[in-house]
C-alpha positions, 0 to 999 in steps of 0.5 A, a space after each residue: 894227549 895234553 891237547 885233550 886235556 886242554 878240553 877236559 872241561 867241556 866232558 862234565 859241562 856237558 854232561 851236566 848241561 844233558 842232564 837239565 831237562 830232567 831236572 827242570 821238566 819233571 819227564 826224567 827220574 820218577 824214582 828222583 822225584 818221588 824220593 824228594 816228595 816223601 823226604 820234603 813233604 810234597 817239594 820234590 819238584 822244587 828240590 829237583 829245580 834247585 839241583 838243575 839251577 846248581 848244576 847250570 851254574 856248576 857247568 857255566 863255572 865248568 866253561 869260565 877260566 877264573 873260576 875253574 877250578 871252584 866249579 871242579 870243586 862244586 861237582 866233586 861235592 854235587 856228584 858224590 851227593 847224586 852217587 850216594 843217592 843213586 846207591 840209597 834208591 838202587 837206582 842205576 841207570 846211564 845217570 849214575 854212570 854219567 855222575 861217575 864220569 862227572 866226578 872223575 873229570 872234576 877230579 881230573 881237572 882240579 889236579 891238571 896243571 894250568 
């Protein structure tokens, strides 16, 4: 057990790290777009691109020792915000269930003894 959790940290970079191309192409989460085009005024893309450049660098900060626990931090704060716009859209999809498990390992790795 302690040897998996020595590892924990890998569960939500990848996870995170999974979730890019749909951020960055446009191919994934219509419904994501099309929510940030109307509430932004037709810079849905843009805010889509800005959440994977956030989440890129949350995951890389997921990987490095020194700033652990910050990155933990970082998804925390990013997966409540994409929980609670899932809730607001109805949408829930594998997305919505990967935020969760994101949430609960950054939630897991915050509190684990070094």
């Amino acid at each position: 057990m302690k040897t998996l959790l020595k590892y924990l940290h890998f569960l939500p970079a990848l996870i995170l790290a999974a979730t890019l191309p749909y951020k960055f192409t446009g191919n994934g989460l219509p419904y994501l777009y099309a929510f940030f085009d109307q509430l932004t005024g037709g810079y849905g893309h843009e805010v889509m691109m800005g959440i994977g450049v956030q989440e890129l660098f949350v995951a890389v900060g997921l990987l490095l020792s020194s700033v652990r626990k910050y990155a933990a931090l970082a998804a925390i704060a990013t997966m409540v915000g994409a929980i609670a716009t899932h809730i607001y859209l109805g949408q829930f999809d594998a997305v919505f269930l990967q935020a969760f498990i994101v949430l609960g390992s950054s939630v897991a790795l915050l509190f684990k003894r070094s």
